[in-house]
C-alpha positions as CSV (number, residue, x, y, z in Angstrom):
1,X,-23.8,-92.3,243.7
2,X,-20.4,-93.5,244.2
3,X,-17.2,-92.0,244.0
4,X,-16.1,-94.5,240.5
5,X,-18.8,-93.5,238.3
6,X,-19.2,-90.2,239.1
7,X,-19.0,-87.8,236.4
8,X,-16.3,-86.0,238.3
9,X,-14.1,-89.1,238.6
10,X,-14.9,-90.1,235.3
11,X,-13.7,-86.7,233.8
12,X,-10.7,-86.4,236.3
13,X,-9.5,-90.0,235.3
14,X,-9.8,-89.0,231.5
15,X,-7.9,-86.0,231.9
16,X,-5.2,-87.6,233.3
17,X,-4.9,-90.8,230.7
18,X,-4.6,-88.0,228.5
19,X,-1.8,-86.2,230.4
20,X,0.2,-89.1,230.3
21,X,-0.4,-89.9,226.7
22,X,0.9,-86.3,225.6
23,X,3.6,-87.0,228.2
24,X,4.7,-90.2,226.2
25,X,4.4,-88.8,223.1
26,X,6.5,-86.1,224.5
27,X,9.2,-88.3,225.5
28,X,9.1,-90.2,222.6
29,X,9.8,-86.9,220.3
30,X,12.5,-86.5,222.7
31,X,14.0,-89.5,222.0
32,X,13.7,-89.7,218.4
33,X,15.7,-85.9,218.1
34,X,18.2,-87.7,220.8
35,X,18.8,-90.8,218.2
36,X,19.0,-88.7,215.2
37,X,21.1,-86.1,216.6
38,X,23.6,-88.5,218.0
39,X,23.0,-90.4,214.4
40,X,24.3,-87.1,212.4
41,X,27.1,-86.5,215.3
42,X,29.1,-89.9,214.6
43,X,27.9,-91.5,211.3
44,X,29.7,-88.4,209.0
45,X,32.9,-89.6,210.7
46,X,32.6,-93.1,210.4
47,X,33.7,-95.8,208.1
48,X,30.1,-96.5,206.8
49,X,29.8,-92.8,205.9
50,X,33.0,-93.6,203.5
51,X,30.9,-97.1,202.3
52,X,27.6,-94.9,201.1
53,X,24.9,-96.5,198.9
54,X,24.4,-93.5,196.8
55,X,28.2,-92.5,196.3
56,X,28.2,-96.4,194.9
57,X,25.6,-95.5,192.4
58,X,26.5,-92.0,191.8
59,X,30.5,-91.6,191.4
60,X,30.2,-88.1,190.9
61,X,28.9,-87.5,194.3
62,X,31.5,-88.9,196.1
63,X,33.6,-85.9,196.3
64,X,31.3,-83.7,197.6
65,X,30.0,-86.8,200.2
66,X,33.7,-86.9,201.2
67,X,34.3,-83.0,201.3
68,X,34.7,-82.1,205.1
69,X,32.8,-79.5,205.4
70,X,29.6,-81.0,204.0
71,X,30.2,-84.0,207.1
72,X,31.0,-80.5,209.5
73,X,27.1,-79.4,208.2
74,X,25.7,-82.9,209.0
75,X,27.4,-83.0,212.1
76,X,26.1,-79.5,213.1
77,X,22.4,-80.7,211.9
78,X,23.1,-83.3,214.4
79,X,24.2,-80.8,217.4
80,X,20.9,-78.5,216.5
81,X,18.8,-82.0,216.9
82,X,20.9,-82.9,220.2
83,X,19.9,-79.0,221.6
84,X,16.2,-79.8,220.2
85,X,15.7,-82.9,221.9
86,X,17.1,-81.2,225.6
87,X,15.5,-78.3,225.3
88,X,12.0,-80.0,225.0
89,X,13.4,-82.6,228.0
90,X,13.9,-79.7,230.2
91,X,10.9,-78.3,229.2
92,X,8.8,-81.6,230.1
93,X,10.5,-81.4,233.5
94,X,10.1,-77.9,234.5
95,X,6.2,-78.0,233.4
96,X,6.2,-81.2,235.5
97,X,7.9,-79.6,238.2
98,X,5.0,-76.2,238.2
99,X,2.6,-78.3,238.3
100,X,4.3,-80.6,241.3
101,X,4.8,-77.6,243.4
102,X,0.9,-76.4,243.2
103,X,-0.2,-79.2,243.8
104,X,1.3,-79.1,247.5
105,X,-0.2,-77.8,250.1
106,X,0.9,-74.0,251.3
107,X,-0.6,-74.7,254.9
């Protein structure tokens, strides 16, 4: 029997496909709480925040859409999505790194 369609190598190539898929879909989470976090930081500050669809349509909402602390709570949704996203990227790194170090040899 040879080593490529063995049921060990078989199983141990599966295994890690599927490491690296939870690893992208990791990252990707990571990513999307990075973009929306840095999203909610700047876009309550900027001009287009001022040029919104819905206080178009709405009038009476555009007080409380230009009311500073309601952009200070969108910004600080943003923050909590910016500490989201690096907590799970340090995460991802120190499982990465346990598993790097016990993989080496002790000898």
């Amino acid at each position: 029997m040879t080593t490529a369609t063995s049921p060990r190598a078989w199983t141990a190539s599966r295994r890690s496909r599927h490491k690296g898929s939870i690893l992208i879909r990791r990252l990707v989470y990571v990513a999307f709480f990075l973009e929306v976090g840095l999203l909610l930081i700047v876009v309550p500050w900027s001009a287009f925040w001022d040029r919104n669809y819905f206080a178009a349509t709405w009038p009476a909402l555009r007080p409380f859409l230009a009311n500073n602390f309601v952009r200070g709570g969108v910004t600080g949704l943003g923050v909590v999505n910016l500490v989201a996203g690096f907590a799970d990227l340090a995460l991802i790194f120190s499982v990465r790194e346990r598993g790097d170090a016990s993989r080496r040899p002790t000898a």
